[in-house]
C-alpha positions in Angstrom: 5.0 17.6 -12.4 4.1 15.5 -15.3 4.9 11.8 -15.2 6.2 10.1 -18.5 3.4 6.8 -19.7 5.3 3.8 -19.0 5.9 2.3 -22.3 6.1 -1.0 -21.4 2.5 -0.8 -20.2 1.2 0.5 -23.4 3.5 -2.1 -25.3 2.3 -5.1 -23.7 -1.8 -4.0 -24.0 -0.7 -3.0 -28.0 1.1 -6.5 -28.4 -1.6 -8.5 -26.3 -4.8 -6.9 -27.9 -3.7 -6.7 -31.6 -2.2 -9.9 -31.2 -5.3 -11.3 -30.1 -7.4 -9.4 -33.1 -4.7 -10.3 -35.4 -5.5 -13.8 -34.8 -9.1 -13.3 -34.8 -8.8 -12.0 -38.2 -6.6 -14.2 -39.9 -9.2 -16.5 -39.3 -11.9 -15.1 -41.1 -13.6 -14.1 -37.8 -14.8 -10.1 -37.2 -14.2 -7.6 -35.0 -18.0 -7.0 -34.3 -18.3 -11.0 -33.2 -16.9 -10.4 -29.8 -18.2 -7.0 -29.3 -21.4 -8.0 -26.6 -22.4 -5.3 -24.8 -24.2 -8.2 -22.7 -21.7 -10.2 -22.3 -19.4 -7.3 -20.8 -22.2 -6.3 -18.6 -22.0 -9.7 -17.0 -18.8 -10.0 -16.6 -17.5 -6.7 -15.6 -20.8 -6.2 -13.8 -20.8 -9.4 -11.7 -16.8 -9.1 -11.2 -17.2 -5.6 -9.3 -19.0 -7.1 -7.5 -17.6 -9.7 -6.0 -15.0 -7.5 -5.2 -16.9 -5.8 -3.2 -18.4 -8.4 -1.4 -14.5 -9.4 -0.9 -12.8 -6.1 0.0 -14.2 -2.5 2.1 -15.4 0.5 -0.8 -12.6 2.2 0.3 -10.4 0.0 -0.6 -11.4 -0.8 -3.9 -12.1 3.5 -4.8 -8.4 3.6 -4.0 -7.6 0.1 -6.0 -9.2 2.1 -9.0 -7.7 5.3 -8.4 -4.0 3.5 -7.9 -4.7 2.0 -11.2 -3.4 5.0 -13.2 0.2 4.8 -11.9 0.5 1.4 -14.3 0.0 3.9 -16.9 2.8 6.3 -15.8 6.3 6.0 -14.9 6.8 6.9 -11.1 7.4 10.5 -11.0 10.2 9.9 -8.4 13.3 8.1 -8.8 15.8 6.1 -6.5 19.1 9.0 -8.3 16.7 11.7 -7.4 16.9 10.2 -3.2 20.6 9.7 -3.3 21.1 13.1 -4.7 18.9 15.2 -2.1 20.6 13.0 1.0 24.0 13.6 -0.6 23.3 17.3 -0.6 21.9 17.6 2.7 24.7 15.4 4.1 26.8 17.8 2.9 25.0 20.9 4.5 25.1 19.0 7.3 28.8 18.2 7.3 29.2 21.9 6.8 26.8 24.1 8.9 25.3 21.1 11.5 22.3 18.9 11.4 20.3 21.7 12.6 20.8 23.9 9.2 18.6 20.8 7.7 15.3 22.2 9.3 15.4 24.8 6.2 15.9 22.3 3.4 12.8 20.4 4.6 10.6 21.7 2.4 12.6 21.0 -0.6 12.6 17.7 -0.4 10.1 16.4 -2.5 9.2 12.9 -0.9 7.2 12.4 2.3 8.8 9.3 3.7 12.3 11.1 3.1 10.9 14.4 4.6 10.1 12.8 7.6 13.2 10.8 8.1 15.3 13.6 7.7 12.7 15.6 10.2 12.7 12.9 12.5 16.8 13.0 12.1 16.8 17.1 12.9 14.4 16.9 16.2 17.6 14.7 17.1 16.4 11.5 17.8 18.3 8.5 18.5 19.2 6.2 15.4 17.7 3.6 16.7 14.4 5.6 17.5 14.2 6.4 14.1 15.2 3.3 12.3 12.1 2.2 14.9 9.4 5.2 14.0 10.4 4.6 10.2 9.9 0.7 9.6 6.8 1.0 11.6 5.5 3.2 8.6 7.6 1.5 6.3 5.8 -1.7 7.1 2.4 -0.3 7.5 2.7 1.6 4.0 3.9 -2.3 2.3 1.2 -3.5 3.7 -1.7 -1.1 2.3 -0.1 -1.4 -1.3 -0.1 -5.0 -1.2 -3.9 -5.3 -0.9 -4.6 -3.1 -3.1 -2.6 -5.5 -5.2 -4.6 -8.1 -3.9 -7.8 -6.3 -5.6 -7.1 -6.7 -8.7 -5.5 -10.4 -8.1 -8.9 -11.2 -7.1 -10.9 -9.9 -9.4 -8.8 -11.6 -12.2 -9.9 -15.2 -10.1 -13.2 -13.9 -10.5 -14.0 -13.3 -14.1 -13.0 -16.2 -15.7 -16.1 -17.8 -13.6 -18.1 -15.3 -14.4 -17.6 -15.5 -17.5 -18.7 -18.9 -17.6 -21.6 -17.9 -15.7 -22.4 -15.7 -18.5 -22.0 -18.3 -21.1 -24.7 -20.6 -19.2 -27.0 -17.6 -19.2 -26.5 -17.6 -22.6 -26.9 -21.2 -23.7 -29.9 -21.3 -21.6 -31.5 -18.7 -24.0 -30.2 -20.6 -26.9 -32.2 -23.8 -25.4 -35.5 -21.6 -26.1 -35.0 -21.5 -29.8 -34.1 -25.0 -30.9 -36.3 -25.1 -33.4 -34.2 -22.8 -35.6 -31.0 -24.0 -36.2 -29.6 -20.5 -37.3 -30.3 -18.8 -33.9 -29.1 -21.5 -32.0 -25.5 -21.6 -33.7 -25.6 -17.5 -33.5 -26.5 -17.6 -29.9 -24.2 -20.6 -29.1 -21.6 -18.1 -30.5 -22.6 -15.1 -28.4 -22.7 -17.1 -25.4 -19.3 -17.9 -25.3 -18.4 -14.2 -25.8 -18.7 -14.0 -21.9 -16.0 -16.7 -21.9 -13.5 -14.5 -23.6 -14.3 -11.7 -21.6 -14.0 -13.5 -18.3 -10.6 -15.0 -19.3 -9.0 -11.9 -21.7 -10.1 -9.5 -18.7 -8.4 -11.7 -15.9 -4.9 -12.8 -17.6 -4.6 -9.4 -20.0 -5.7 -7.0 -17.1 -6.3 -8.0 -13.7 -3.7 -10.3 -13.1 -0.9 -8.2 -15.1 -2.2 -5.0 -13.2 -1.6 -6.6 -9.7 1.8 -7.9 -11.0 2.8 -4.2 -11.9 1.1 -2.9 -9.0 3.4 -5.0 -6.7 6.4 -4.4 -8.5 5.6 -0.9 -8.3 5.1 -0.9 -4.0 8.6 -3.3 -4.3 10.5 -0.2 -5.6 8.9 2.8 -3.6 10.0 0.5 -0.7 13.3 0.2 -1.6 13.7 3.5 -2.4 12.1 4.6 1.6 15.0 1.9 2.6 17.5 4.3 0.7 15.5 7.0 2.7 15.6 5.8 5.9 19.2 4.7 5.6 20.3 8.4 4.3 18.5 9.8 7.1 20.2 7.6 9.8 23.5 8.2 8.0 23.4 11.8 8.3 22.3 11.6 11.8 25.7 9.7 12.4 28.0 12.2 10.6 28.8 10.1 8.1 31.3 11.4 5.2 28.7 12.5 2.1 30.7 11.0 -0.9 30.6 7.8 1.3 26.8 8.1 1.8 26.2 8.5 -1.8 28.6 5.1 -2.7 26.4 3.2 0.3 23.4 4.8 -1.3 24.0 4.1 -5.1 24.6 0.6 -3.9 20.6 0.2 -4.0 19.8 1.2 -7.4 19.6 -2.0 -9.7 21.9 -2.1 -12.7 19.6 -0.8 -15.1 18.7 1.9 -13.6 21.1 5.2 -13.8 22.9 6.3 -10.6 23.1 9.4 -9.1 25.4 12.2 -11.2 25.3 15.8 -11.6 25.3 17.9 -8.1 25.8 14.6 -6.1 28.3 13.3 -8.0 30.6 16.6 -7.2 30.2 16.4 -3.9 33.8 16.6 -2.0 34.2 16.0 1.6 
């Protein structure tokens, strides 16, 4: 399935960066002035890794992998939930919580499969409220470090940047003598500056921000899931488990209509 690119992602980088530039311009400055191939080597380089020094490799392949979903919009949504638990609610109602054991493999979430599985083998509702959080939990706790990644690397950079800008004025020191290398290098040397700081609050910092509001929704939507699951397990009436359900998603986002929204008792 392909997932639609979050615009306000690729908004916010457009606004940020061309704002920046923009700036840069308008001041007589050029584009080429803060393109250091040095300076980003120290920065990027030396942030990396201190993140590794900080977190396992494992962690931070899957903080790097993780960082294409800030790109995408989430290819599953909280009307998409309501409307597979309002349908099998309904089956239920109809043929038994048994007949749910076929629809299993239709339903396109994990978290929800296994609620509703878990709900089928006929366990108790409090069993599986029990099982669930327990992953619920565990599952919140993975996403927020890798959160914490990128949160940490943007406390890095900025010091490395000024790390990189001592390195750099320390060359500059070497050529005194000719007053138009010093105020060049002076100039590069601060590049590393802008790196260290643009990188931590225009990537790094926003990335973990997105990240965790990212984890905050798939959790509330395994709450919906959980809840669904428990509800069926309880009989309950399908058009009131969709209401209950819908009573999750936010304002602006649209609730369930369609098949759910024809469901009849």
């Amino acid at each position: 399935m392909r997932w639609p690119v979050d615009r306000s992602t690729i908004i916010g980088i457009i606004v940020a960066i061309g704002g920046i530039l923009l700036g840069l311009l308008l001041e007589g400055g050029k584009i080429a002035q803060i393109l250091q191939p040095t300076a980003a080597l120290i920065v990027f380089g030396g942030t990396l890794g201190a993140v590794l020094v900080q977190y396992p490799l494992p962690v931070v392949i899957t903080a790097m992998r993780r960082l294409r979903s800030v790109f995408l919009e989430p290819e599953l949504c909280p009307s998409t939930i309501v409307e597979q638990l309002t349908s099998l609610a309904l089956r239920a109602r109809r043929e038994g919580i048994i007949a749910l054991d076929e629809e299993l493999t239709n339903v396109s979430d994990d978290f929800t499969r296994k609620a509703v599985m878990l709900a089928v083998d006929g366990s108790e509702p409090s069993e599986l409220r029990s099982i669930m959080h327990f992953e619920m939990q565990a599952r919140e706790e993975r996403d927020e470090e890798i959160a914490r990644v990128y949160e940490s690397a943007g406390g890095f950079s900025p010091t490395i940047g000024i790390i990189g800008a001592v390195l750099g004025l320390i060359q500059v020191m070497q050529h005194l003598d000719n007053i138009d290398e010093v105020g060049r290098g002076i100039a590069v040397a601060f590049v590393a500056t802008i790196y260290g700081v643009g990188a931590a609050n225009l990537v790094f910092l926003p990335v973990a921000g997105k990240l965790r509001a990212r984890a905050r929704n798939e959790q509330i939507m395994r709450e919906m899931a959980l809840e669904g699951a428990v509800s069926i397990l309880e009989g309950m009436n399908p058009r009131i488990l969709e209401t209950k359900l819908n009573g999750y998603i936010v304002p602006s986002q649209p609730k369930t209509h369609g098949k759910s929204a024809k469901v009849h008792a």
